[in-house]
C-alpha positions in Angstrom: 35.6 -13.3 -20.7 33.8 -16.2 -20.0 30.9 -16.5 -23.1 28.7 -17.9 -20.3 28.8 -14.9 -18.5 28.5 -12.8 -21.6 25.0 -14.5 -22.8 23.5 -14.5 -18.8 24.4 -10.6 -18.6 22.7 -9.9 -21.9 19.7 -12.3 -21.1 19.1 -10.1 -17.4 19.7 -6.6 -19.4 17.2 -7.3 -21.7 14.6 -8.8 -19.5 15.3 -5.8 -16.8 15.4 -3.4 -19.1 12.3 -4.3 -21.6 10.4 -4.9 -18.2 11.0 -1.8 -17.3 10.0 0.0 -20.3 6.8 -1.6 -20.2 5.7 0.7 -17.2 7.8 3.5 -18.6 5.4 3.5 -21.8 2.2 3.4 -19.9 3.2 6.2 -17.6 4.6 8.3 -20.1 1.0 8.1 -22.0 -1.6 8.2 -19.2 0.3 11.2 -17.5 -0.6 13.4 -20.7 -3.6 12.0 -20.4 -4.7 13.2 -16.8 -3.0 16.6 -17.5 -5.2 17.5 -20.2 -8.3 15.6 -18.6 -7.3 17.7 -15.3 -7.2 20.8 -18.0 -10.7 20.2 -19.1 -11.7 19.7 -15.8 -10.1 23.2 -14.1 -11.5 25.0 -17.1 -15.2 23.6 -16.7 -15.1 22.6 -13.3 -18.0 19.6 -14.3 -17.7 17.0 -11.9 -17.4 13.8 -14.1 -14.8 15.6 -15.9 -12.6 16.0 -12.7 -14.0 12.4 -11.8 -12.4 10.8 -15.2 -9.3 12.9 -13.4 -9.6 10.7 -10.5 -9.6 7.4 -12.3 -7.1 7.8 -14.3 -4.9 9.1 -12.3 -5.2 6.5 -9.8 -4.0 4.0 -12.7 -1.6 6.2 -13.6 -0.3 6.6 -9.9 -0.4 2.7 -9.4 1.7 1.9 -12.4 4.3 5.0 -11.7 4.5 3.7 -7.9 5.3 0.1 -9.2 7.5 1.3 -12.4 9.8 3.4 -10.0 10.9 -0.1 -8.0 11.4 -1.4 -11.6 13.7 1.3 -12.1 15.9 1.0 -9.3 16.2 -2.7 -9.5 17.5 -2.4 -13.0 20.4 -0.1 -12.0 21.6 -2.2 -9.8 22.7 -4.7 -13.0 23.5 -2.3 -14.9 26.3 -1.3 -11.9 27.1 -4.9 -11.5 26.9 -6.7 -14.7 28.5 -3.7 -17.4 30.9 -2.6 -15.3 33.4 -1.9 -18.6 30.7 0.1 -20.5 31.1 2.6 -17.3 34.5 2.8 -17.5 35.5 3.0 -21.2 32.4 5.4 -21.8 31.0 6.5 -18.2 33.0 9.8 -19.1 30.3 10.6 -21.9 27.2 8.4 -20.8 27.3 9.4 -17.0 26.6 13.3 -17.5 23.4 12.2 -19.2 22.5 9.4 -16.4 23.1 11.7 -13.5 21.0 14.9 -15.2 18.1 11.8 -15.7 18.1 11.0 -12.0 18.9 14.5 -10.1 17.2 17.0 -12.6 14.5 15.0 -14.2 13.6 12.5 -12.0 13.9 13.6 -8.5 11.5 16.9 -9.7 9.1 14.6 -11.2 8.7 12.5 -8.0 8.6 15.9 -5.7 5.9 17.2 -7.9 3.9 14.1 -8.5 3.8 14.0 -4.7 2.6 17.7 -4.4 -0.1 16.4 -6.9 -1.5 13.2 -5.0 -1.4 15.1 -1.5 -2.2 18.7 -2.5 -5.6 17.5 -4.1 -7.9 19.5 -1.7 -4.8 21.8 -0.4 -3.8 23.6 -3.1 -5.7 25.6 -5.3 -7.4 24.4 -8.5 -4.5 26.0 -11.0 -2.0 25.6 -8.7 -2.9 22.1 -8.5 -3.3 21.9 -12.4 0.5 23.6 -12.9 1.6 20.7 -11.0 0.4 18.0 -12.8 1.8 19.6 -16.1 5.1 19.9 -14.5 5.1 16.1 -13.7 4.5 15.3 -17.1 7.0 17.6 -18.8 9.9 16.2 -16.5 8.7 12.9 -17.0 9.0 13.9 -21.1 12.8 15.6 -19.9 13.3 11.9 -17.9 12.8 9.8 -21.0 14.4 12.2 -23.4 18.2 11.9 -21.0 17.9 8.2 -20.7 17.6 7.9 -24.8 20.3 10.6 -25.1 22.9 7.9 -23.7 20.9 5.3 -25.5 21.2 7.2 -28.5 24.8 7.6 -28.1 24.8 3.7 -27.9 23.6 3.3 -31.1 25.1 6.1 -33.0 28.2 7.7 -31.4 28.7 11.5 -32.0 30.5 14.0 -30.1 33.3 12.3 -28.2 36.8 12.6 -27.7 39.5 9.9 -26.8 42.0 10.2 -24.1 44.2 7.2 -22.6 42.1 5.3 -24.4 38.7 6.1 -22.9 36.1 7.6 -24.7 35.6 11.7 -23.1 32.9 13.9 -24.1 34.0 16.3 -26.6 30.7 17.7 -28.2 28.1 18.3 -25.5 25.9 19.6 -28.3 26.2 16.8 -30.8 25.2 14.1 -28.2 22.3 16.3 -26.8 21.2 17.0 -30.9 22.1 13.0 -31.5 19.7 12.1 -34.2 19.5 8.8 -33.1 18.8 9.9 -29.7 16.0 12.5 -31.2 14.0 10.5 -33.5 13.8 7.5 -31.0 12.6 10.3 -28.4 9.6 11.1 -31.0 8.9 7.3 -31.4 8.7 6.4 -27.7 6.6 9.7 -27.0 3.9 8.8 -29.6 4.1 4.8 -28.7 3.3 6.3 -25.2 0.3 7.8 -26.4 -0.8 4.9 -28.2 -0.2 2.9 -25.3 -2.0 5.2 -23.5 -5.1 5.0 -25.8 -5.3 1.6 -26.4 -5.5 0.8 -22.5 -7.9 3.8 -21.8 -10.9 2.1 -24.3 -9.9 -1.4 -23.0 -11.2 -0.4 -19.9 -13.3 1.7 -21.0 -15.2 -1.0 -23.5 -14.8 -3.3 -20.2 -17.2 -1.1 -18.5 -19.4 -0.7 -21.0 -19.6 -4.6 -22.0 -20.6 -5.1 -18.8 -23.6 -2.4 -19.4 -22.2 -0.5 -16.2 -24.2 2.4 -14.7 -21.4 5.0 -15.2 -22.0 4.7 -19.0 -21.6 8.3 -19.5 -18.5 8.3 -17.6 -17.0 5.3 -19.8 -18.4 6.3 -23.3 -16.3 9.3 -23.0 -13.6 7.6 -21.7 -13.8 5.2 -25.0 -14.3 7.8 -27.2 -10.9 9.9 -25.8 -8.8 6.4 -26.3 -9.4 5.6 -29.7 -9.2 9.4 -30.5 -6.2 9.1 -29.2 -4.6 6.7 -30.7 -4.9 6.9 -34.2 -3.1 10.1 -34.6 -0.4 8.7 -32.1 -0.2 5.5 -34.3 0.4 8.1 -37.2 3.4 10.2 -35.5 4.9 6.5 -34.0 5.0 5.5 -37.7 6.3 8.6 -39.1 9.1 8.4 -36.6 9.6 4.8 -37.0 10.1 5.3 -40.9 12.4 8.1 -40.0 14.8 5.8 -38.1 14.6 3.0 -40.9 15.8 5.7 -43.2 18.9 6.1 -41.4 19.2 2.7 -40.1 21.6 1.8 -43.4 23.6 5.5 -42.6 24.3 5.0 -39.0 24.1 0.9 -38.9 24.6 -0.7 -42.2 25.2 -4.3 -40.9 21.0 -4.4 -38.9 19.8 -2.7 -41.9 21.0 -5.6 -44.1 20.4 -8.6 -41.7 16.7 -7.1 -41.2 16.1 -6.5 -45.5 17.7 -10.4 -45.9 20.6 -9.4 -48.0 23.3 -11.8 -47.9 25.3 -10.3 -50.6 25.5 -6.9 -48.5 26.0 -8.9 -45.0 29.0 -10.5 -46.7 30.6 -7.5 -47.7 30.2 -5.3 -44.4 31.2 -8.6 -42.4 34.4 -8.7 -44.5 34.5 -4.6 -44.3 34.4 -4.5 -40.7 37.0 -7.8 -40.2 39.6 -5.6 -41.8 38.9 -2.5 -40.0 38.3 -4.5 -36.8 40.1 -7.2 -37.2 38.5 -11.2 -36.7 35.3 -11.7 -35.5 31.3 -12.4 -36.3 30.0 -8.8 -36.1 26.8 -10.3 -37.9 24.2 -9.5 -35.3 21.5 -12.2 -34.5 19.1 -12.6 -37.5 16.3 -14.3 -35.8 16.5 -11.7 -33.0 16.6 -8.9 -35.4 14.2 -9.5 -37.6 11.8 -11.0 -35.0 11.6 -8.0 -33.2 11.2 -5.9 -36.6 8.5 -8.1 -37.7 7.0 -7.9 -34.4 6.9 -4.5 -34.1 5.3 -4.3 -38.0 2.9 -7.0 -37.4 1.8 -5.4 -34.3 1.5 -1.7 -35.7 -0.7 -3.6 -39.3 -3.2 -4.6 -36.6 -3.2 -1.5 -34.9 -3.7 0.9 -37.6 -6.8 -1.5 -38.7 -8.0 -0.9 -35.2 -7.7 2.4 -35.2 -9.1 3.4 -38.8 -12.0 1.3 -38.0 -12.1 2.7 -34.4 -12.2 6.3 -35.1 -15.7 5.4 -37.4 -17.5 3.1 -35.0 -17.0 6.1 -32.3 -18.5 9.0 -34.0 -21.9 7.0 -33.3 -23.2 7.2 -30.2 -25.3 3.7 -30.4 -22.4 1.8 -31.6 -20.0 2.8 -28.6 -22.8 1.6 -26.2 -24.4 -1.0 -27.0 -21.9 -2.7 -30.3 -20.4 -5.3 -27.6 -18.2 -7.5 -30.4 -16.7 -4.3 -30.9 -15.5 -3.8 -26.4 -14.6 -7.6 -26.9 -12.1 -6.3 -29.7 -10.7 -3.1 -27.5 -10.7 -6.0 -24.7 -8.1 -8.1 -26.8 -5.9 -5.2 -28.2 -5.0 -3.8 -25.0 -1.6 -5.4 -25.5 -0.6 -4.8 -28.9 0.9 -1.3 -28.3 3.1 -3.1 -25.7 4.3 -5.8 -27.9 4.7 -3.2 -31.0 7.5 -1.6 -28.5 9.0 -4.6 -27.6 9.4 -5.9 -30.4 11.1 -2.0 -31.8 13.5 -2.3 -28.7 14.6 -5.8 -29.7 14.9 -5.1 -32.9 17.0 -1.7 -32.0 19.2 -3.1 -29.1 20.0 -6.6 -30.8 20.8 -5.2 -34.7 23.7 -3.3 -33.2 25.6 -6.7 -31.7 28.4 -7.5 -31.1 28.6 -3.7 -30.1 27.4 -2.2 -27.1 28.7 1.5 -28.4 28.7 0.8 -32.1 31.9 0.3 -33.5 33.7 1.3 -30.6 33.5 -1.4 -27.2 32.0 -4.5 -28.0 29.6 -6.3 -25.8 32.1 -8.6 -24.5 35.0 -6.4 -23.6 32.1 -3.8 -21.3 30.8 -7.2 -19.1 32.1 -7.7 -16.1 34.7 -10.2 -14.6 32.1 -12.4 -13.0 31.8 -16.0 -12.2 29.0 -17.9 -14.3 27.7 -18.9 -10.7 27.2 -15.2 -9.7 25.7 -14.4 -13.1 23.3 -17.0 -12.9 22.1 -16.2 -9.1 21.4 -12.2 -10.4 19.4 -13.7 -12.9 17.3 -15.8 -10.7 17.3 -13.4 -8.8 16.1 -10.0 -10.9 14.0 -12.4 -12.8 11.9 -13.5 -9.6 11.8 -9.6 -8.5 10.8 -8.2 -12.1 8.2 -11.0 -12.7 6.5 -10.3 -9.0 6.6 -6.6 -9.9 4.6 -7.4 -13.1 2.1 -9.4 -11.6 1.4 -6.9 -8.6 1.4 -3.9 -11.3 -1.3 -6.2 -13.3 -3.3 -7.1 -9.8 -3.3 -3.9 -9.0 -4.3 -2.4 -12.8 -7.0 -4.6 -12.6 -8.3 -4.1 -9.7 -9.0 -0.4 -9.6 -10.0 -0.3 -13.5 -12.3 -3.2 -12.6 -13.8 -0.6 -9.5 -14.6 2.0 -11.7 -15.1 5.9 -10.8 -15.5 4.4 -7.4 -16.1 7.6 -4.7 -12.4 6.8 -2.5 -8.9 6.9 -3.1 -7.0 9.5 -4.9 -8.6 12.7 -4.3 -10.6 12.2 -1.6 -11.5 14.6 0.9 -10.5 13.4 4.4 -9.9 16.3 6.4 -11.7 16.7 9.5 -14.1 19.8 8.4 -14.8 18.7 4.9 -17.9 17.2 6.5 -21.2 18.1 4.7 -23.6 17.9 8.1 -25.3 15.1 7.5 -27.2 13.3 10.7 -24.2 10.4 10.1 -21.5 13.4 10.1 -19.8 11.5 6.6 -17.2 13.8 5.2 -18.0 15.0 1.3 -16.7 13.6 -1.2 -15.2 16.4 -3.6 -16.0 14.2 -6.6 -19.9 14.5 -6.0 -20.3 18.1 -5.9 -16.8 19.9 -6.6 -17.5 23.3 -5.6 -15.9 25.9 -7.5 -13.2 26.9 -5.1 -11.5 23.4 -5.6 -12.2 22.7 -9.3 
């Protein structure tokens, strides 16, 4: 194994993989979102309520659209680069991957595309029961992918044969507690992320004393409702995880408190058990990412308190403009809060890729530093285009506003209202009730 190789294949996995996440937490949040706003909406059938539908969903449409390309692009690596993690624990972590895609996944696209063209097709609950089904596979799609995540990070429920690692316990690895409470963190940092983005552009709007200030003031109002109970349930789930953190991995619970005295002894616990080698994982990586993550959620939670105050009065969410400046700014806190977790989560468990089973080094592949370094360029280039047409894009439409096009729109050749210029209606200006 060529330690070149080794560090390029980590470097690519973790910008891949954390670059992926980043749409995967947006997503996650803003599809809960629209389903209850499309809720609230079949239930009143008020046009601006099925208008903040509209939107949102549009963002939430743009970043699935772009975070599905992100997706594919980062199994290719995983194929190419880990090819020994698939064979000394494909037996186990491939049952999970293939439910993820086939099940979860491939539902969650069929349905989301029912949604987006069924708008003015398909009645208003059947519509609605569509929507909800997106978001609950997109819950089932995140839950399988931490299962073998989970299993990474604390191994339960296996079996060995020939020296491969077999799935023995379906039930144990499904029940992972690892695997559980990191589900419950991701959900709520969804959520939050979700929140935080939603009065960002929502204070945007209002900062710029738009003419849909109705539209936007409930819009602010529903973010930074939002997100301080999902702040809460992301903590409560974080200190769930740090409670275990010394059970299931001793060595990142010692490098993140500082204690050499306890890093000494594992390191000399697991050379005997192991046999020679560091198995001290990176402390700047480590406890950067912790302290990242800490940092992030101090600032948030002072946002939110404060948040949740200023909102109860109608004046202040209006007209208090230092205050949208603020929302402005903290659009990316959430994401670097759940960066910094990941880091802190992936890199504590070095030099193990399944703890204290296959190391890192022995589940690379036998690649050239030369083709290692290509991939890289190469995913690199493709992830950081992605990123910036994702942001273009964001921006764009949330910069638009409630504009009367796009997703939703009526265009079918008798929705046409009779008008002397014979321009189709638009079902966001009138809604009758047999559509919402």
């Amino acid at each position: 194994m060529n330690q070149d190789v080794l560090d390029l294949a980590r470097l690519q996995f973790a910008l891949t993989a954390g670059g992926h996440f980043l749409f995967v937490a947006l997503t996650l949040g803003l599809a809960t979102v629209v389903a209850v706003l499309q809720t609230r909406a079949t239930l009143s059938r008020k046009p601006l309520h099925a208008r903040m539908v509209r939107f949102w969903g549009q963002l939430y449409v743009i970043n699935y659209a772009v975070g599905i390309v992100t997706g594919l692009v980062m199994e290719f690596q995983f194929g190419m680069a880990w090819s020994g993690l698939t064979h000394e624990a494909g037996n186990v972590l491939g049952a999970s991957l293939a439910v993820e895609t086939i099940v979860a996944f491939f539902v969650e696209s069929t349905f989301l595309g029912l949604w987006i063209f069924g708008w003015n097709r398909l009645g208003r609950w059947a519509h609605l029961a569509v929507i909800w089904v997106v978001v609950l596979t997109a819950y089932l799609s995140a839950y399988w992918i931490l299962v073998s995540n989970g299993f990474l990070n604390h191994p339960v429920g296996y079996g060995s044969e020939n020296g491969e690692l077999v799935l023995d316990d379906p039930v144990a690895v499904l029940t992972n507690p690892s695997a559980l409470l990191a589900f419950g963190h991701v959900l709520a940092g969804a959520l939050l992320t979700a929140g935080f983005f939603m009065a960002g552009v929502s204070a945007y709007h209002l900062f710029r004393r738009t003419p849909e200030w109705e539209f936007f003031g409930r819009s602010l109002r529903i973010g930074v409702f939002l997100s301080a109970p999902a702040l809460m349930a992301a903590a409560v789930f974080g200190g769930l995880q740090f409670g275990v953190l010394a059970t299931f991995q001793p060595m990142k619970s010692a490098v993140f408190s500082g204690k050499a005295a306890e890093i000494a002894r594992l390191q000399a616990e697991l050379t005997d058990r192991f046999g020679p080698g560091d198995y001290v994982p990176s402390e700047a990586w480590t406890r950067g990412g912790g302290l990242v993550m800490l940092i992030s959620f101090a600032l948030m939670m002072y946002l939110c308190f404060a948040g949740v105050i200023l909102a109860c009065f109608r004046k202040v969410v209006f007209r208090f403009r230092l205050w949208h400046l603020v929302l402005m700014a903290a659009v990316p806190l959430p994401y670097l809060a759940m960066i910094g977790g990941w880091v802190f989560r992936e890199s504590g468990r070095q030099p193990w890729v399944v703890y204290g089973l296959l190391r890192t080094e022995d589940a690379v592949s036998d690649l050239s530093p030369g083709t290692m370094r290509l991939s890289l360029t190469v995913f690199t280039t493709a992830f950081v285009l992605l990123a910036a047409l994702n942001a273009w894009l964001l921006t764009r439409h949330a910069r638009r506003g409630p504009v009367e096009s796009g997703l939703g729109h009526d265009e079918r050749p008798d929705a046409v209202d009779g008008s002397a210029d014979g321009t189709a209606r638009d079902p966001a200006d009138t809604l009758p009730a047999p559509r919402y």
